[in-house]
KETIKOL-863851 format. One record per residue (C-alpha): residue number from 1; residue in three letters; chain; x, z, y. Coordinates in Angstrom, 2 decimals, always signed. Layout:
<recs>
REC pati vomar tortor      px      pz      py
REC  NUM   ALA      A       X       Z       Y
...
</recs>
This chain:
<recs>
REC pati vomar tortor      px      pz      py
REC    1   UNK      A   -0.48  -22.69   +5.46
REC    2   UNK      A   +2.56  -24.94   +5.78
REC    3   UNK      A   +6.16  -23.79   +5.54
REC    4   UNK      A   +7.33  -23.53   +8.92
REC    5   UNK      A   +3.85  -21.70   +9.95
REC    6   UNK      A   +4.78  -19.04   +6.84
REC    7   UNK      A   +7.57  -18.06   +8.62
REC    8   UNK      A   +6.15  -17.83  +12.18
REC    9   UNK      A   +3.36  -15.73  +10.88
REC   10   UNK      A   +5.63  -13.03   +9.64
REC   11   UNK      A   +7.81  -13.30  +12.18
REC   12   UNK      A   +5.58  -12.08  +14.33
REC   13   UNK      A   +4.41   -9.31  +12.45
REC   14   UNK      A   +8.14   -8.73  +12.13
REC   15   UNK      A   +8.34   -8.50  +16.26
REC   16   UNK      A   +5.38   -6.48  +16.47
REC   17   UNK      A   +6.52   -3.64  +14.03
REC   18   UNK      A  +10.43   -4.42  +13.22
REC   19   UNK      A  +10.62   -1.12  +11.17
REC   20   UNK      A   +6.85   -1.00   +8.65
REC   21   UNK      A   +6.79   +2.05   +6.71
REC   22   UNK      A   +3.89   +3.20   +4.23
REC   23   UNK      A   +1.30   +5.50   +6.22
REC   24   UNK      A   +1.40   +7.83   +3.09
REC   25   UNK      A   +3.84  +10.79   +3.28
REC   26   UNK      A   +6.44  +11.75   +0.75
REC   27   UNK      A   +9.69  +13.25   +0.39
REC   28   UNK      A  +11.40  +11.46   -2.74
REC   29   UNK      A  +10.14   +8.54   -5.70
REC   30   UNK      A   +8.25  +11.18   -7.49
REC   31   UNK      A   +6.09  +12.31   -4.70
REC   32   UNK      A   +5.63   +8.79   -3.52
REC   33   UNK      A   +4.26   +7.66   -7.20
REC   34   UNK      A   +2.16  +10.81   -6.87
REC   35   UNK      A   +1.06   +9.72   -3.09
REC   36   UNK      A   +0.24   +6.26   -4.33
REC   37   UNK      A   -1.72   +7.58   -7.40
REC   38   UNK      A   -4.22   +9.56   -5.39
REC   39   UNK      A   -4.34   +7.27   -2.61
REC   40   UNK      A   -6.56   +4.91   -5.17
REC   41   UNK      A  -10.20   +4.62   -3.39
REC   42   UNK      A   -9.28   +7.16   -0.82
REC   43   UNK      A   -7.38   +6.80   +2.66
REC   44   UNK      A   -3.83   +7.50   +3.78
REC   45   UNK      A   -5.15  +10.48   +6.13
REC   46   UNK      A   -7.15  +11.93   +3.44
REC   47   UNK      A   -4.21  +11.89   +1.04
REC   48   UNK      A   -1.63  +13.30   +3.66
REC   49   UNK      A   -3.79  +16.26   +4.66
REC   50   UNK      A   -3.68  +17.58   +1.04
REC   51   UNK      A   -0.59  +16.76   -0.44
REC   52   UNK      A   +1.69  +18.20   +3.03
REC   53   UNK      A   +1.19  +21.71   +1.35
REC   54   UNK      A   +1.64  +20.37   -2.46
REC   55   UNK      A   +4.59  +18.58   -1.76
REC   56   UNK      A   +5.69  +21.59   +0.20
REC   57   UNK      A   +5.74  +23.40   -3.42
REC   58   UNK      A   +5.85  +20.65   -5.68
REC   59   UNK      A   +8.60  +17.39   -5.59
REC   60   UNK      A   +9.44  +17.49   -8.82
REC   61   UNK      A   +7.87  +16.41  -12.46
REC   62   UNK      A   +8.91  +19.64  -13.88
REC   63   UNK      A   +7.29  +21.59  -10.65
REC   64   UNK      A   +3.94  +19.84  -11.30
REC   65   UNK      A   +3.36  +21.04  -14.97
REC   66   UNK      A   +4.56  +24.53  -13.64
REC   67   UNK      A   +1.66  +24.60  -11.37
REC   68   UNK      A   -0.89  +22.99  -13.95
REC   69   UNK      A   -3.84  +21.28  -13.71
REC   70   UNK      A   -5.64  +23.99  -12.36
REC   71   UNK      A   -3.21  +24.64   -9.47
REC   72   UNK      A   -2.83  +20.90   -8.25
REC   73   UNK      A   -6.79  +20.79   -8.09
REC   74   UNK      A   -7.06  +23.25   -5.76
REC   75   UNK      A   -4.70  +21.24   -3.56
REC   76   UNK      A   -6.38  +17.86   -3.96
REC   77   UNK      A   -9.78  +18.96   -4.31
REC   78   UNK      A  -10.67  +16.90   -0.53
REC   79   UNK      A  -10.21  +13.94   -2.69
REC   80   UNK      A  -12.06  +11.37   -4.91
REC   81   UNK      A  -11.90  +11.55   -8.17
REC   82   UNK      A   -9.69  +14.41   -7.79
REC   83   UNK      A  -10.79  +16.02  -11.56
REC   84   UNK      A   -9.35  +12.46  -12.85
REC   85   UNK      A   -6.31  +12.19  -10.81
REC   86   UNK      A   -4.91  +15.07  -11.43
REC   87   UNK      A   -5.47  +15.06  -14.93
REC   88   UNK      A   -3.53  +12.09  -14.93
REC   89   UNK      A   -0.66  +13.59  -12.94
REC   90   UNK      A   +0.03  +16.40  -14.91
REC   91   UNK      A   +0.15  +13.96  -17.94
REC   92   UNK      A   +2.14  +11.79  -16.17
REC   93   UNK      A   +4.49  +14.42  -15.29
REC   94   UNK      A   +4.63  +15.19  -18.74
REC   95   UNK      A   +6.27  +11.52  -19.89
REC   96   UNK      A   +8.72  +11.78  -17.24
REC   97   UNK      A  +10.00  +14.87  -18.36
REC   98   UNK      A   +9.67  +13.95  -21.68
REC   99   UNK      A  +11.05  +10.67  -21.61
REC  100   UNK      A  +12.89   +9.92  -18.20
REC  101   UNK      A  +14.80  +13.58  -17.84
REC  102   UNK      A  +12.10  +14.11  -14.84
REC  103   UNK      A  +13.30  +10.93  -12.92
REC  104   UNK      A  +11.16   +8.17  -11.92
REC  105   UNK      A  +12.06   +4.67  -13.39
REC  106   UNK      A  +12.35   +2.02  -11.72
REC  107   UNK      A  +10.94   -0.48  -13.79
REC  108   UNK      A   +7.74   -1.95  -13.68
REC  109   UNK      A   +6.09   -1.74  -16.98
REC  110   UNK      A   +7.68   +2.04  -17.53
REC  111   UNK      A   +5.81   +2.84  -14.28
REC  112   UNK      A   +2.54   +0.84  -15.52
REC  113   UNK      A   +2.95   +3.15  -18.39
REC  114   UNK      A   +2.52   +6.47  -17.00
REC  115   UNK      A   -1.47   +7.82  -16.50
REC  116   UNK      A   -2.91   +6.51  -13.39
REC  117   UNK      A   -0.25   +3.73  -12.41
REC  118   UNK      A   -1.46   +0.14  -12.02
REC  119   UNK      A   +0.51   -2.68  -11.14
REC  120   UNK      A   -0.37   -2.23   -7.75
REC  121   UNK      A   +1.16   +1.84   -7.50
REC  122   UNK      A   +4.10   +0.52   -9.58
REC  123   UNK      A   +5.14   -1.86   -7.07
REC  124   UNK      A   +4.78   -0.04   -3.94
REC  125   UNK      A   +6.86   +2.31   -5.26
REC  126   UNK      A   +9.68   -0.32   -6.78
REC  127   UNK      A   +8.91   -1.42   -2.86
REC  128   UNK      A   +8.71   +1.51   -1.04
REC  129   UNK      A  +11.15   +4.14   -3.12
REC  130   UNK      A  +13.79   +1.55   -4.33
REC  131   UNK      A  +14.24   -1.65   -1.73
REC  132   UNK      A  +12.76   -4.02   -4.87
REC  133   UNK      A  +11.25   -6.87   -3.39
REC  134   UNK      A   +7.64   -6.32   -4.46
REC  135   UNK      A   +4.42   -7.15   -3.27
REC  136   UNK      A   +1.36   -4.74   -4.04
REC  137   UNK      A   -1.52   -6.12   -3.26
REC  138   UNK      A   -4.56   -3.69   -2.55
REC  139   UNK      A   -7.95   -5.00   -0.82
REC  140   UNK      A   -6.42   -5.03   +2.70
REC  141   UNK      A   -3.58   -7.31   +1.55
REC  142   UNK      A   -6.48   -9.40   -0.74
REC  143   UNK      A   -8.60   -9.95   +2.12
REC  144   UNK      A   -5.41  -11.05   +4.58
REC  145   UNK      A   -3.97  -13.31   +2.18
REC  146   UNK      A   -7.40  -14.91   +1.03
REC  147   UNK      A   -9.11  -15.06   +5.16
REC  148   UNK      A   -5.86  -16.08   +6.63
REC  149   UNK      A   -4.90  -18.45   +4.29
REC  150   UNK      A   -1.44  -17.27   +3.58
REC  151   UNK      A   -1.85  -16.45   -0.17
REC  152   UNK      A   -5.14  -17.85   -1.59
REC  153   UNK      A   -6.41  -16.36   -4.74
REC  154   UNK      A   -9.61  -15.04   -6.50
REC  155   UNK      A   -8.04  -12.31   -7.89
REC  156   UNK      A   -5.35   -9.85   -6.92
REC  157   UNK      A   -2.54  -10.45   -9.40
REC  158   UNK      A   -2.84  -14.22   -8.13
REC  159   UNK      A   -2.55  -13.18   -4.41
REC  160   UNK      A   +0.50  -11.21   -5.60
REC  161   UNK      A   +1.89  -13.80   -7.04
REC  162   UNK      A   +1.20  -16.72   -4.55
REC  163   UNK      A   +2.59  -14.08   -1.76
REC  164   UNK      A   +5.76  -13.97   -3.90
REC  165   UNK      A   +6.18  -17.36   -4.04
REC  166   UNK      A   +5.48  -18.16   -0.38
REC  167   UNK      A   +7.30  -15.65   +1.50
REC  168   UNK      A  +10.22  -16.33   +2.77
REC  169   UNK      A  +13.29  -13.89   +3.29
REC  170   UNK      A  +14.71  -11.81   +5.68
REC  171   UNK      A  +10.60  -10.34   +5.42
REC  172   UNK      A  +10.08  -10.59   +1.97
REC  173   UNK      A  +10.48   -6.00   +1.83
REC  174   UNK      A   +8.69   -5.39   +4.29
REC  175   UNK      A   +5.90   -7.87   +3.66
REC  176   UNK      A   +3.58   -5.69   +1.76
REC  177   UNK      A   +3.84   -3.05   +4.89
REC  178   UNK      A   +3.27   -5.79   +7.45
REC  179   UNK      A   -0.35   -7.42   +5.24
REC  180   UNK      A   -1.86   -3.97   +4.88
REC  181   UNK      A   -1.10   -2.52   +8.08
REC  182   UNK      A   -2.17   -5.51   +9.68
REC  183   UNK      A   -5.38   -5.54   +7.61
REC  184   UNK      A   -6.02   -1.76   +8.38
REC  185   UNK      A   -5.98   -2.26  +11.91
REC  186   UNK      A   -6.41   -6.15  +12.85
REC  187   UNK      A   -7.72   -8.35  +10.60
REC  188   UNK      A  -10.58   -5.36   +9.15
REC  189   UNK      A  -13.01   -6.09   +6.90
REC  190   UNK      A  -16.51   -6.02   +8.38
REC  191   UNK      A  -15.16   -7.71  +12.31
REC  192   UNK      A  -11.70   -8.88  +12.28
REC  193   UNK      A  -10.53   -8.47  +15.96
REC  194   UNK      A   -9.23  -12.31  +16.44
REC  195   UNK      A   -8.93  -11.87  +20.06
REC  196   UNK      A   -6.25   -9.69  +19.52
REC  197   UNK      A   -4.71  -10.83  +16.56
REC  198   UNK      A   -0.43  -12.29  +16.94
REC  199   UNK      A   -0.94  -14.57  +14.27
REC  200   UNK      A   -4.60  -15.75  +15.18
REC  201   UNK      A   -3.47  -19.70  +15.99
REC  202   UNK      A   -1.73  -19.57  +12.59
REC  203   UNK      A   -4.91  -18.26  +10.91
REC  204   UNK      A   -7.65  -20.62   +9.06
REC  205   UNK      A  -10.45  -17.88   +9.72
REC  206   UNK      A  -13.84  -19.42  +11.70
REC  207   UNK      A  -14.73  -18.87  +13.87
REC  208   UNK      A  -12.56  -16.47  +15.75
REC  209   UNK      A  -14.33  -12.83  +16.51
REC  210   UNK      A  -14.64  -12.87  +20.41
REC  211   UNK      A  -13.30   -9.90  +22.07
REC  212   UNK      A  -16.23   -6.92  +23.09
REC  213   UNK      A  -17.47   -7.31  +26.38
REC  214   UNK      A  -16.11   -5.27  +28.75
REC  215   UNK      A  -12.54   -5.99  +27.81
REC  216   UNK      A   -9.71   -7.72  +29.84
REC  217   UNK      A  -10.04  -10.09  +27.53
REC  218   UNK      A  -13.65  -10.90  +27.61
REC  219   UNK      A  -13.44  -10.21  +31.35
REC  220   UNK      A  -10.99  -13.08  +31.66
</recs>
């Protein structure tokens, strides 16, 4: 994808959603990292419905080894590989106490430190918590940048990296939110839907996934 066709594609997505904001709820950095965390193999809904209570109680690194292991089970026991995960954020919560004075750093490899932070949960919360210009690339983003054509790569750290080389500014913070939204609920893994796709002239992806019958659309 050329230069000039770079831009236009986000732009777009820009005009469509001026303001993109992570579907995942949270109240400050440390219940964002602890959002993100879960959120690994599960969905956005899944992860709201059972951490609106916890983060009702808990917002705090300090607050989650006061309620245990145990305890935060019981609140994320509706999701996979919830024994794991929270075993992971109770240790987790541990270091930052320990060793951050219960703040969350905002550095990358301190983040990719902690229990249960990849690169990926490191930089959607550089992204999402502190304005860093970051682009976490998860299999929505993967599959957009590798069917579209704007960021080629066979693995996900060189999608990442070809997406940070590519995108232009002013939409290189929200571009992360823009990819996997538009992934999530355009450009979806088993039938894109082309036919109502912004950015589907700009797109490489053959051939184009007609519209169902019965719509305007296929009416038309």
């Amino acid at each position: 994808m050329k230069r000039d066709e770079i831009f236009e594609f986000y732009r777009r997505l820009a005009e469509a959603n001026p303001s993109p904001e992570t579907e995942l709820e949270y109240t400050n950095p440390y219940t964002l990292l602890v959002a993100v965390a879960l959120s690994a193999q599960a969905t956005d809904v899944g992860v709201n419905k059972a951490t609106r209570r916890l983060f009702a109680e808990v917002d705090n690194p300090q607050a989650m080894l006061d309620l245990g292991e145990e305890g935060l089970k019981e609140h994320i026991k509706t999701i996979g590989l919830f024994n794991t995960k929270a075993k992971n954020v109770i240790a987790a919560a541990r270091i930052l106490v320990d060793k951050y004075g219960g703040e969350v750093p905002r550095d990358r490899l301190a983040l990719e430190e902690l229990p249960g932070v990849g690169r990926k949960t490191a930089n959607v919360v550089l992204n999402t918590a502190f304005g860093e210009e970051t682009f976490a690339v998860d299999t929505h983003i993967f599959r957009v940048g590798n069917r579209t054509g704007l960021a080629k790569g066979k693995t996900v750290l060189a999608v990442e990296l070809k997406l940070e080389k590519v995108t232009p500014q002013p939409f290189r913070r929200g571009a992360h939110h823009w990819l996997i939204l538009h992934g999530r609920y355009i450009c979806k893994a088993r039938r894109p839907e082309c036919w109502r796709c912004p950015v589907a002239d700009l797109c490489v992806f053959k051939p184009k996934t007609p519209p169902p019958a019965g719509t305007a659309k296929a009416a038309a």
